[in-house]
NUKOLVEX-807640 format. One record per atom (N, C-alpha, C): residue in three letters; x, y, z. Coordinates in pm, whole numbers, padded with zeros to 5 digits, always signed. Each point is the difference from the previous one (the first is absolute). Example, Ala and Ser with C-alpha at 12.3 -4.5 7.8 and 13.67 -1.06 7.14 Angstrom:
BEGIN
Ala+01319-00569+00780/Ala-00089+00119+00000/Ala+00090+00120+00000/Ser-00035+00105-00072/Ser+00082+00119+00006/Ser-00077+00109+00073/
! end
This chain:
BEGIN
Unk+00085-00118+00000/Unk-00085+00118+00000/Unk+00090+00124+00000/Unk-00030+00080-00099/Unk+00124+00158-00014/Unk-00061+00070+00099/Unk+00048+00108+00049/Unk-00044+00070+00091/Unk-00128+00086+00008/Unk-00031+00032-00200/Unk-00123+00026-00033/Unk-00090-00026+00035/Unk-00032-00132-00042/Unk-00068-00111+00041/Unk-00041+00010+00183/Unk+00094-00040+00103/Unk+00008+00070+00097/Unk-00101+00071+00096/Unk+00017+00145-00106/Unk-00030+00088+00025/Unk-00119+00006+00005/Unk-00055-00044-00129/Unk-00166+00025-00067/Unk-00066-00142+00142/Unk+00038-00099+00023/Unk-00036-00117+00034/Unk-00017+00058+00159/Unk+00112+00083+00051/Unk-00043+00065+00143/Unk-00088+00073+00021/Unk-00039+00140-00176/Unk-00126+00081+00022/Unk-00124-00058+00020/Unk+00046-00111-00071/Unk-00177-00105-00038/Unk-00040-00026+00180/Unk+00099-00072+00049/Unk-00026-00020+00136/Unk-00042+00124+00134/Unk+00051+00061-00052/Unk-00033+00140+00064/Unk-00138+00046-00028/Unk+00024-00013-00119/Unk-00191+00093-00058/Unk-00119-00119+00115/Unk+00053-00110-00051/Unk-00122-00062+00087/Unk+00019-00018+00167/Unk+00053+00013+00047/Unk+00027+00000+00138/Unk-00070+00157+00019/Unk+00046+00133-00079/Unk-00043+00116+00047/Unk-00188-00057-00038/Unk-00039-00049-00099/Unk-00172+00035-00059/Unk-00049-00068+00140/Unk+00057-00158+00053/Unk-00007-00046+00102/Unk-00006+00075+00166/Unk+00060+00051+00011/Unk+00005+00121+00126/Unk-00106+00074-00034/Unk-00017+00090-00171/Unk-00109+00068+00022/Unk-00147-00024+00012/Unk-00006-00157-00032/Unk-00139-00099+00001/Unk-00054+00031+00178/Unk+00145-00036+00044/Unk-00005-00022+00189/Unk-00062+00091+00058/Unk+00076+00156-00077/Unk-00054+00103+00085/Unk-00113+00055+00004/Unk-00029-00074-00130/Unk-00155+00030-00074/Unk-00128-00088+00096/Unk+00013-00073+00015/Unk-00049-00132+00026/Unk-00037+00025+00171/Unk+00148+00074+00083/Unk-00044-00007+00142/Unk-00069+00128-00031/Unk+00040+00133-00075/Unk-00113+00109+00042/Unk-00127-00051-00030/Unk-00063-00087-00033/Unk-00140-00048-00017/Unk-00037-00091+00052/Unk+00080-00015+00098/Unk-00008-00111+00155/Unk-00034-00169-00101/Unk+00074-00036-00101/Unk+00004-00120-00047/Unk+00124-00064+00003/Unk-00007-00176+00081/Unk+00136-00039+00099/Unk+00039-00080-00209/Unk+00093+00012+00034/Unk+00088-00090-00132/Unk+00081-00101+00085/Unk+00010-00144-00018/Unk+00047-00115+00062/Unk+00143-00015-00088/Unk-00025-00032-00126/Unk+00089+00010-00016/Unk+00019+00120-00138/Unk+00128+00084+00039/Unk+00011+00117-00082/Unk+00034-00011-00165/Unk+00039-00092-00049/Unk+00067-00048-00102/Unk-00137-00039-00078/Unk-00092-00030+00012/Unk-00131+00020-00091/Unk-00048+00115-00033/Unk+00012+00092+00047/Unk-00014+00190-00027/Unk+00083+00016-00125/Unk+00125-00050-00075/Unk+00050+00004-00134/Unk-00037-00046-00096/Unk-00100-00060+00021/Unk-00121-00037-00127/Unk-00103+00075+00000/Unk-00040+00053+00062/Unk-00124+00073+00010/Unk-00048+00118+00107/Unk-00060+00108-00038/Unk-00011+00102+00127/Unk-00023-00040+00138/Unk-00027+00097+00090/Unk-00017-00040+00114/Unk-00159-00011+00037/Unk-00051+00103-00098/Unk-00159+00016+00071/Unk-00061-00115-00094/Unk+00032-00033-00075/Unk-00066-00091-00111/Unk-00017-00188+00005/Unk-00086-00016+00013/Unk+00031-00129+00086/Unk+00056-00147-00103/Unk+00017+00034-00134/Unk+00077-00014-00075/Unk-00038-00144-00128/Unk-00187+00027+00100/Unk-00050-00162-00073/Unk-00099+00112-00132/Unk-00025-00086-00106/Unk-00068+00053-00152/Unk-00131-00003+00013/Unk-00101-00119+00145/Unk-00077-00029-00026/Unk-00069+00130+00137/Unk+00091+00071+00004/Unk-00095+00098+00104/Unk-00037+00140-00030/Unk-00100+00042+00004/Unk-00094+00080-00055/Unk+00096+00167-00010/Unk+00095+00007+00120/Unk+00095+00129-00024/Unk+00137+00029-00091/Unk+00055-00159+00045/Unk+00094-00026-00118/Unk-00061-00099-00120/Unk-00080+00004-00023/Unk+00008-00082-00111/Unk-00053+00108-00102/Unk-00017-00032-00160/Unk-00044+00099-00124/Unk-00118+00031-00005/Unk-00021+00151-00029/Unk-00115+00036+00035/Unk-00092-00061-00114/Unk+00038-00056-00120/Unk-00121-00007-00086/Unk-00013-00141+00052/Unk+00033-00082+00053/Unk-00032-00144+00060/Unk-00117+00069+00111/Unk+00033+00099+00116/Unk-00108-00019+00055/Unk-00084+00104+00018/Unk-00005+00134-00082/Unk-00037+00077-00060/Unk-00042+00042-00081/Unk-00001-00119-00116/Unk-00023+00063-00125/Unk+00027+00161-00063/Unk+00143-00005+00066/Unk+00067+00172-00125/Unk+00107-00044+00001/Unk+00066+00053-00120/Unk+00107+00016-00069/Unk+00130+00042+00113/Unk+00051-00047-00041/Unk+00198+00032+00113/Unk+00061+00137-00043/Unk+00088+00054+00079/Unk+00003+00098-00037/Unk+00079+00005-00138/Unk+00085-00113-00026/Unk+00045+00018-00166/Unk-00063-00020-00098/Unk-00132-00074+00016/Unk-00105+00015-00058/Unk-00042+00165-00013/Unk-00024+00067+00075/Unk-00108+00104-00023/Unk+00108+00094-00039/Unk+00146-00025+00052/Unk+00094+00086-00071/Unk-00036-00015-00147/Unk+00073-00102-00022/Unk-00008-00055-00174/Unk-00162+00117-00056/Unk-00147-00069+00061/Unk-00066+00061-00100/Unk+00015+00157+00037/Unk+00028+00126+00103/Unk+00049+00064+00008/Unk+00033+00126-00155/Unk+00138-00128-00012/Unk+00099+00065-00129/Unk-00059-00035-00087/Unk-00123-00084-00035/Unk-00056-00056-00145/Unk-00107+00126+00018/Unk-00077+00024+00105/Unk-00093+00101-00006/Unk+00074+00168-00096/Unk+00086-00010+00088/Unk+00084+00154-00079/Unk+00059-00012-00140/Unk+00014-00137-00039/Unk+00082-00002-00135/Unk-00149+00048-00087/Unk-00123-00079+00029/Unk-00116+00006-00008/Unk-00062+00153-00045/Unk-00014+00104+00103/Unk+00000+00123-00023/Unk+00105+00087-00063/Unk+00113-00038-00020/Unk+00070+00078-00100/Unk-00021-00029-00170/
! end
């Protein structure tokens, strides 16, 4: 491994250890206990991280509307539209 290599391979470890701490701090100001901390690097802290639940999961599954890159997308088709 060159020292490059190294380098980039220590930031990687860093970035997630810091998103990790900031999950923690996130997590106790909203009085929610984390057991173990190392599952907070997959996924936020407030978000409970399953598809089939009505806050995290897609709104047109249990909403019936469009996501927001959906309504982006028609958005820019609306304006190409009026010009």
């Amino acid at each position: 491994m060159d020292e490059e290599a190294k380098i980039k391979h220590s930031k990687r470890i860093l970035q997630k250890e810091n998103y990790v701490k900031k999950q923690l701090k996130i997590s106790k100001a909203h009085g929610i206990t984390v057991a173990e901390p190392h599952t907070l690097q997959d996924h936020s802290a407030l978000t409970c991280g399953d598809s089939n639940c009505v806050m995290c999961g897609n709104p047109r599954k249990f909403f019936n509307e469009p996501t927001m890159q959906e309504k982006s997308f028609n958005q820019k088709q609306l304006q190409l539209w009026d010009e």
